[in-house]
N, C-alpha and C positions, 0 to 999 in steps of 0.2 A: 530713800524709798525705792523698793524695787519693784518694778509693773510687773502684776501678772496676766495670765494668760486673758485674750480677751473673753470675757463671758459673754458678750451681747457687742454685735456691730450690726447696721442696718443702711444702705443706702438709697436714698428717696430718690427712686430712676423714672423719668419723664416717661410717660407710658406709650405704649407701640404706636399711638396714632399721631404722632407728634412728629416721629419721623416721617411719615406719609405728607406730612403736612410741610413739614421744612423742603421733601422732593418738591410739593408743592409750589413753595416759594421759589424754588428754582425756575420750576418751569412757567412762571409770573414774569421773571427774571428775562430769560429767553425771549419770551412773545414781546417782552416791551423793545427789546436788544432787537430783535426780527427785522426791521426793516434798516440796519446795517451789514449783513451778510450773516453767511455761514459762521464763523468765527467768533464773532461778539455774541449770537447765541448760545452758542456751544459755550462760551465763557460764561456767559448772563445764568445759563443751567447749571455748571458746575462751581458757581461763584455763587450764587443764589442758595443753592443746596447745601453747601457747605457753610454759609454763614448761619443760616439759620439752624443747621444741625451744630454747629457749634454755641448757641443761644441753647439750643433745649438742651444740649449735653450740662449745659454748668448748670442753668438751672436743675438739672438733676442729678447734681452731684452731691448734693448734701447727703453729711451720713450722721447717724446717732451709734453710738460706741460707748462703752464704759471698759476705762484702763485704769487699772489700778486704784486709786480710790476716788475717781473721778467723773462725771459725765460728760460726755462732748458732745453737745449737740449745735452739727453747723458751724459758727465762727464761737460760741458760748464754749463755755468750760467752769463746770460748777462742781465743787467739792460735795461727797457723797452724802457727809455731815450735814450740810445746809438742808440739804430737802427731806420733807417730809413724806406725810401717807400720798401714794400715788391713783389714781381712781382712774379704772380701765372708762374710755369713752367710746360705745357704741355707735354708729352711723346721724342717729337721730340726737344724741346729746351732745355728740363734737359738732355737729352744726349749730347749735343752741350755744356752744363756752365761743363759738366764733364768731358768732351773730351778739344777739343780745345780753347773753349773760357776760362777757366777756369785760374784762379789767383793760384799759390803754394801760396800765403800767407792766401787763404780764409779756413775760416771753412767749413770742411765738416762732416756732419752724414749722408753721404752715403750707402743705401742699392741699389744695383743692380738690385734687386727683385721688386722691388717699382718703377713706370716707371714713376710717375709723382713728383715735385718736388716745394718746395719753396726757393728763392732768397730773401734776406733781409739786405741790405745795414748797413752795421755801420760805425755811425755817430762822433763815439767818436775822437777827433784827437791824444788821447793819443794809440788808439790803433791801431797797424800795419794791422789788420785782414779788410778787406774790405768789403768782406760780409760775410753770412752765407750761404750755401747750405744744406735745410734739404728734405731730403727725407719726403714726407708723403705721405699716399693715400687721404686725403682730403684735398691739399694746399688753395681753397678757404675757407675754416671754419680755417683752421689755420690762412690766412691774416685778416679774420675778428676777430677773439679772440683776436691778436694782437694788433688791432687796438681800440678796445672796450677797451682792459684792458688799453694802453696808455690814454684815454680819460677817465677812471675809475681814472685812476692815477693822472690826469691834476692837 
């Protein structure tokens, strides 16, 4: 099999105030460090901020991709074959497939952050999972890349 070019990659990046918020914890870090000297502050702030900037970074590492006749969403990897029609979810419905409409058996790479969302049915009868729910901020270019790369694959 040879991979082709990527049509669609996306990566789910912790949103700007998340950093503010990890300085944050730094400086949480420090004031507790504070009544040991200069020193263990100064650690407590660059030991603090970097831990927690390292927590939102992974947490915002996840990417959705499709290579060659594949999707990868997150640690998942689903042949293009298996899934079916994909249905764009607007603000108000991906809250709804997350809340109550929602399957415990479906895949989800849910970010909270991210208010709009794609549903993508699988088709495989070998698998329990029913659909997938992925977070993205452009679920239209992602239903089309899906759909292209399946018809690339035909």
């Amino acid at each position: 099999m040879q991979l082709s070019a990527t049509p669609y990659e996306e990566r789910l990046t912790a949103p700007r105030s998340w950093w503010l918020i990890s300085f944050l914890v730094g400086v949480s870090f420090a004031l507790i460090l504070l009544p040991f000297g200069t020193l263990p502050l100064l650690g407590g702030l660059v030991g603090g901020t970097a831990a927690a900037a390292v927590v939102a970074s992974a947490y915002g590492s996840q990417r959705i991709r499709i290579v060659g006749d594949s999707l990868i969403a997150g640690e998942a990897k689903i042949p293009l074959a298996a899934l079916g029609e994909a249905e764009v979810l607007d603000a108000e419905e991906a809250r709804a497939w997350r809340t109550y409409k929602a399957d415990t058996r479906a895949f989800l790479l849910l970010r909270a952050y991210i208010p709009t969302a794609l549903r993508v049915e699988v088709t495989d009868p070998e698998d329990p999972t029913p659909y997938l729910y992925l977070s993205t901020r452009e679920p239209e270019r992602l239903a089309a890349a899906i759909e292209a790369a399946r018809k690339a694959n035909a």
